[in-house]
C-alpha positions in Angstrom: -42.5 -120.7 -161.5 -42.6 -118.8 -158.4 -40.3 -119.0 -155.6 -42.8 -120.2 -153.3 -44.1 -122.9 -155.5 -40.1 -123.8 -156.7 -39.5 -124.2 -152.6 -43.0 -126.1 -152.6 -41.7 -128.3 -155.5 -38.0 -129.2 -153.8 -39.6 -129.8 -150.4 -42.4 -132.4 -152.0 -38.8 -133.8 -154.2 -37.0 -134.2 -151.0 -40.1 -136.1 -149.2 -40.1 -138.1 -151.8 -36.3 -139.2 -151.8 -36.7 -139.5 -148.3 -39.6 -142.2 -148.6 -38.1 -144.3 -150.9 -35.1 -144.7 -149.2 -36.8 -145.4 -145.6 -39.0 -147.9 -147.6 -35.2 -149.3 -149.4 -34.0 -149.2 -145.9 -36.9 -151.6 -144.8 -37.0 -153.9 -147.4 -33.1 -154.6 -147.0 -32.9 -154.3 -143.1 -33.7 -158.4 -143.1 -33.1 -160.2 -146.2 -33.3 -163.5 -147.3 -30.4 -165.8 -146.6 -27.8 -166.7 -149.5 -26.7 -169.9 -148.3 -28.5 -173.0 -147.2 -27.7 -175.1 -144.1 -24.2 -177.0 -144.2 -23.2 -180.3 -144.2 -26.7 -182.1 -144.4 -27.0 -185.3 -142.6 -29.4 -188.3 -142.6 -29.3 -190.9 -140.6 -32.1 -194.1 -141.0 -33.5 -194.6 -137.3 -36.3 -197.0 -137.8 -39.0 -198.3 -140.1 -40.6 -195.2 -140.3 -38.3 -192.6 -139.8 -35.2 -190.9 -140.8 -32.8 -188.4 -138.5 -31.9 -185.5 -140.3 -28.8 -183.1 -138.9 -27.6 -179.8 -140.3 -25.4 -177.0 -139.3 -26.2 -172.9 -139.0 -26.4 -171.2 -142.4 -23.0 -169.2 -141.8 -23.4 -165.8 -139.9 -21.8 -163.9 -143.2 -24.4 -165.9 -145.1 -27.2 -164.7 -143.0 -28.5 -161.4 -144.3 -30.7 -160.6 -141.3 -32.5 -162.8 -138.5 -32.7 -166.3 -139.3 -36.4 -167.6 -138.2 -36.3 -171.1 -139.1 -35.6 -173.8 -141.8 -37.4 -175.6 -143.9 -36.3 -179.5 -144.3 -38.2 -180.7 -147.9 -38.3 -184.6 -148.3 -40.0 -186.8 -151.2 -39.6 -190.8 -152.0 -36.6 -191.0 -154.7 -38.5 -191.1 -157.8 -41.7 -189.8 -157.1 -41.1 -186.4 -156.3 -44.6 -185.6 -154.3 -42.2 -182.8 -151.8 -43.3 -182.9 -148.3 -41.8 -180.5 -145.8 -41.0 -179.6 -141.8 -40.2 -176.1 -140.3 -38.1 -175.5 -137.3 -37.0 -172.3 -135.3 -33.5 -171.5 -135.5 -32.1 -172.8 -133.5 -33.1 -176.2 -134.0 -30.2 -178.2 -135.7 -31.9 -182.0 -136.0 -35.2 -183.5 -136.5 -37.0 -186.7 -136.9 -39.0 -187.3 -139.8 -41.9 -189.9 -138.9 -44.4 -191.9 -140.8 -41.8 -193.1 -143.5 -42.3 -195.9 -145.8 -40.0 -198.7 -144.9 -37.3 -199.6 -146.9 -37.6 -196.5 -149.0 -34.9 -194.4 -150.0 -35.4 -190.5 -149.1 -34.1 -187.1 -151.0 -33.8 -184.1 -148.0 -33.3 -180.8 -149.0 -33.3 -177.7 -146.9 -33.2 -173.8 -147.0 -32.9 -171.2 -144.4 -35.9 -168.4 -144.0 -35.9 -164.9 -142.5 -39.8 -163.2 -142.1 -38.9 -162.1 -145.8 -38.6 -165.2 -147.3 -37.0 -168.6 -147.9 -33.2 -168.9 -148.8 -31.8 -171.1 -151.5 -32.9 -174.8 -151.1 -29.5 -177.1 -151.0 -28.5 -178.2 -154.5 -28.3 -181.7 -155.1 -30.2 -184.8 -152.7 -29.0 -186.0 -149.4 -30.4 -189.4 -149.3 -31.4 -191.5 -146.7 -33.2 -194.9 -146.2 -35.5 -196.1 -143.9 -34.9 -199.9 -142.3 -36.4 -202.4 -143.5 -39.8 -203.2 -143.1 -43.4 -201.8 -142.0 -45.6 -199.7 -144.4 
């Protein structure tokens, strides 16, 4: 090998190194977060419709700039997953057009433009009043 073509060789080697770590750089630069939301709440507020209240996925838990969440709901026992987005900064929601008298699983994850955190483990339950549909 000649000395141009060895110089040829470590400069295409060291454009190479250099794209894969600018490409590694951008695929970890906004992560998904590792956390859910905490401390889940529902809260019945009519026939229809149930008031659901979270807190902030922990900054630490983060890993890059939180968009949104996603709050998943199905009737207990049937398991036919519905589900709301938010922005960020949006911490409550009403969920409408409930069965009445129906009891309610919520579940929720965090997103960043990459992708959807972990969905809470577990159900938070919550039952409409009595009543209507």
């Amino acid at each position: 090998m000649t000395k141009a073509s060895l110089v040829d060789h470590n400069a295409q080697k060291c454009c190479f190194l250099l794209i894969v770590e600018f490409f590694s750089t951008l695929l970890h630069v906004s992560p998904v977060p590792d956390s859910p939301p905490l401390n889940i709440l529902v809260h019945n507020t009519s026939v229809s419709s149930l008031n659901v209240s979270w807190e902030e996925v922990p900054s630490v838990n983060r890993r890059g700039i939180l968009l949104g969440y996603r709050v998943l709901y199905a009737k207990d026992g049937i398991w036919d997953w519905k589900n709301v987005t938010t922005a960020a900064e949006v911490k409550q929601l009403e969920l409408k057009g409930l069965w009445g008298y129906t009891r309610y699983c919520i579940k929720m994850a965090a997103f960043t433009r990459i992708g959807d955190g972990p969905v809470s483990e577990g159900c938070t339950y919550g039952r409409t009043h009595e009543g209507g549909m």
